[in-house]
C-alpha positions, 0 to 999 in steps of 0.5 A: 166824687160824691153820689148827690141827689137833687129833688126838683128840675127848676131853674135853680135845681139845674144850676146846681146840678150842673155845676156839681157836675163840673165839679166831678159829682154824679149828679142825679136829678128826681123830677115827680113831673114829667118834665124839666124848668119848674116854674118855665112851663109851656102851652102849645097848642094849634102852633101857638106857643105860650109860656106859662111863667116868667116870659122876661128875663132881668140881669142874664149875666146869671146864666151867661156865667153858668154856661161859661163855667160849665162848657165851652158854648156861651148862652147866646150859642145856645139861646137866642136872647134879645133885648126888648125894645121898648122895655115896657110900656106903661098905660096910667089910669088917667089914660097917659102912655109912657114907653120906657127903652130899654137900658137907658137911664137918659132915655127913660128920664126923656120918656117921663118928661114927655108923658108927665111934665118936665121934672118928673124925668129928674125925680126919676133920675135922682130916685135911681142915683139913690137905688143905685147906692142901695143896690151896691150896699146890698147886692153882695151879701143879698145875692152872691154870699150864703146868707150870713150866720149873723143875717141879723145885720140885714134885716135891721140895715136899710140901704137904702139912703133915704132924704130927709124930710125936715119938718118945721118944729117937728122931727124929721122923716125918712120914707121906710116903704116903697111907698113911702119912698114915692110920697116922700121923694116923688112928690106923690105924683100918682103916675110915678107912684104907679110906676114905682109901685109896679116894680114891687107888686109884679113880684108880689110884695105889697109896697106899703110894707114892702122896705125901702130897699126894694128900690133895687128891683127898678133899678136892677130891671133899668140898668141890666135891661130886659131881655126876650128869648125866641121860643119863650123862656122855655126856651132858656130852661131847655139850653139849662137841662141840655147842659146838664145832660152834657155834663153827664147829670142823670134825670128821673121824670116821674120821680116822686120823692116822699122822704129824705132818709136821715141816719146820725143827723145827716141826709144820707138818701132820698126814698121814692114813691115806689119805695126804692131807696136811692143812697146819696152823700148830699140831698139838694132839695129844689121845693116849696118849704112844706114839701120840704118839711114833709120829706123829713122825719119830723126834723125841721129844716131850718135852724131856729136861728135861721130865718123863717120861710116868707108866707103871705105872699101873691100868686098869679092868674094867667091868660093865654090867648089865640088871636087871628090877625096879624100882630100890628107893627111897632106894637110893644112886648110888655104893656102894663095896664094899671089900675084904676083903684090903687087903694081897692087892689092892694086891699085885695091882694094883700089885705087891708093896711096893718094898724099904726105900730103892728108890723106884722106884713102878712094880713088876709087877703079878700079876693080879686081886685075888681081893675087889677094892674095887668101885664099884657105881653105881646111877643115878636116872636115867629114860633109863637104863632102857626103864621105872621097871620095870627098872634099869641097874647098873654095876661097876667094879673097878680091876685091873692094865693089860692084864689078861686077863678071865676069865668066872670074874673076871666072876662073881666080881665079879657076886657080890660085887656082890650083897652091895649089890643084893639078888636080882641074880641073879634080876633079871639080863637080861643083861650086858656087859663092858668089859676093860682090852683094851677100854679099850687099843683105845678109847683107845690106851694100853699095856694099857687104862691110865688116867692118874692125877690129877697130884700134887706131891712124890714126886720128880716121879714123878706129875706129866705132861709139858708140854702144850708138847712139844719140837717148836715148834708141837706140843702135847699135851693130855688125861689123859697130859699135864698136869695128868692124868687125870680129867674135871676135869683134862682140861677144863683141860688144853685150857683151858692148851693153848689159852692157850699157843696163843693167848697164847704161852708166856707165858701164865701161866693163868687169875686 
């Protein structure tokens, strides 16, 4: 039985101690904040409840399988999940609706037809059948394998099949951007642009740069479905830290650590902000990489060969709102209101285009978008509210990291909320907000940044570092490390990391 200390109480962090656990470890988790679920966070307040991070959950297999290989009761015992129907609604600036079900392809090709034309149904369909291929070239190697030694491979093979598009006397072209996928294969409708597009930004990768191969994220949110859980998502981190305590993981709030104490090249420790040392055979470290960085005695983390934490990326401002009045029948969870200047948010967000032939994907960001794209959810969810006489209502707006929150952005954003919430302003009880500085203190990361989901090709530039690090006996797991950020993603960051602990390095993932 090995002594394993982890650092940090996020989704990922849990999902390995818990299966070190199994695995007959002791297992003790150090948490500087006074609670569990990192990103999971949670506002109650006058019997409005709501979550402060990821409110959705995409492919629930992850944890499903997390609670079957640690305990006899499945995650639906433990979790009351359910299937958001609509999935989504999407309002377009030129003010068409289209309300896309949820897990069914035909469906939504239905649903396209109706809001945009017939054959903008069978693009669509046809764009997924090559996601698809995408996605089962990459899902292996990108989410249930550590990242291979000779991640090179990735980063130079795109997936992603894309159609050629012959030219008359010139040479043919393949899109190798999300963007591009939707000029060159979408016919550059700009509805469909808009919604393909969606896909990326929401997870903070700006489309133009963003590799073609990030067609997986549409496909893996159509195809596994979206799901909801009564009490929010918070909900989910709490059945995770509950069945860890079951499986005898200790936890330490208000546990900050500050240095991981390294003896002959290997971790063999962590101290306290207290001073106290707490001696371990195995540090898994659930943070940001500079939190990581500063924990070590100026020994980097990573490898040289290893690939270099992302940087560049988005962070989010939040918008919780008391609303009196009943939530109106048939209205759907998820509303995306898109923006009416493309060209103006995506400078914004992520910085102006890269010059033709300069590569580098990280350019400096210039503020709020003046319309941004808002994700405006809506929850049937009884323990949201005091009563069925009132309703909870979120806002989210991707916005550049550490931006700095004006009142004037907030009332612009609530205002533009009312185009999908008739008479917000009338039922408005109060408000709450959560800006990127928020999101920096919660979290520990540069400017409130949230990591993105890994993806192949693109010379490397959207993968994450190993969950091995250079320091025998360290590990790193979570969002900033592989394979990325997003509730899936971290549940099987700490399924990898708690294989390479248990099984060694030549643990190749699940079968």
């Amino acid at each position: 039985m090995a002594r394993i200390v982890v650092i940090g109480a996020g989704m990922g962090a849990m999902t390995a101690a818990a299966r070190l656990a199994v695995a007959g470890h002791r297992v003790v988790v150090h948490e500087r904040a006074g609670t569990y679920g990192g990103a999971l966070g949670r506002v109650e307040r006058d019997g409005f409840g709501f979550d402060t991070g990821p409110a959705l959950l995409h492919l629930p297999a992850v944890y499903r399988d997390l609670f079957v290989k640690t305990g006899k009761e499945p995650l639906e015992d433990c979790v009351e999940l359910t299937q958001v129907e609509p999935a989504v609604r999407h309002v377009f600036a030129d003010g068409t609706t289209a309300d896309l079900p949820n897990v069914s392809r035909a469906g939504v090709g239905e649903a396209l037809d109706d809001a945009f034309g017939a054959g903008a149904g069978s693009s669509w369909a046809a764009f997924m059948n090559r996601a698809r291929e995408a996605w089962d070239r990459a899902r292996r190697p990108l989410l249930e394998e550590p990242l291979w030694p000779n991640w090179q491979v990735l980063a130079d093979r795109e997936p992603y099949p894309s159609v050629a598009q012959k030219r008359l006397l010139r040479r043919e072209r393949r899109a190798a951007t999300l963007s591009q996928v939707a000029e060159f294969e979408l016919g550059g409708e700009p509805r469909l642009t808009a919604l393909l597009e969606h896909f990326a930004l929401v997870r903070g990768l700006d489309p133009r740069t963003a590799p073609a191969s990030a067609a997986v994220l549409p496909y893996l949110e159509q195809t596994f479905g979206t799901w909801s859980a009564r009490g929010g998502m918070r909900a989910l981190a709490t059945a995770v830290y509950e069945r860890c305590r079951a499986r005898r993981v200790e936890f330490a709030f208000g546990s900050d650590v500050v240095r991981i104490v390294e003896k002959d090249g290997r971790a063999t420790g962590v101290e306290l902000a207290d001073g106290t040392v707490v001696d371990a055979d195995f540090v898994v470290a659930g943070v940001a990489p500079r939190a990581l960085d500063a924990m070590l005695s100026g020994t980097a983390a990573r490898a040289s060969r290893d690939v270099p934490p992302q940087s560049g990326l988005p962070s989010r401002l939040t918008v919780l709102l008391a609303l009196r009045g009943a939530r109106p029948e048939g209205t759907p969870h998820r509303t995306v209101l898109h923006t009416t200047d493309r060209a103006d948010e995506l400078d914004r967000v992520f910085g102006p285009p890269a010059a033709p032939g300069n590569t580098d994907a990280s350019r400096p960001a210039t503020g709020l978008p003046a319309a941004p794209t808002l994700t405006v959810l809506r929850p049937d969810d009884p323990t949201a509210t005091p009563d069925a006489e009132h309703e909870a209502v979120t806002l989210t707006a991707v916005v550049p990291a550490g931006a700095e929150v004006t009142d004037a952005d907030v009332r612009r954003l609530i205002a533009r909320a009312a185009a999908v919430v008739p008479g917000l302003d009338d039922r408005l009880l109060w408000q709450e907000v959560r800006t990127p500085a928020q999101v920096a203190e919660a979290t520990g990361a540069d400017g409130g940044a949230v990591p993105a989901p890994a993806l192949a090709a693109a010379a490397g530039r959207h993968l994450h570092p190993a969950n091995g690090t250079a320091v025998a006996g360290l590990y790193a797991v979570g969002g900033w490390s592989h394979p990325g950020g997003g509730l899936p993603h971290a549940g099987m960051s700490g399924t990898l990391t708690a294989g390479l602990i248990v099984e060694g390095p030549e643990f190749r993932g699940s079968q």
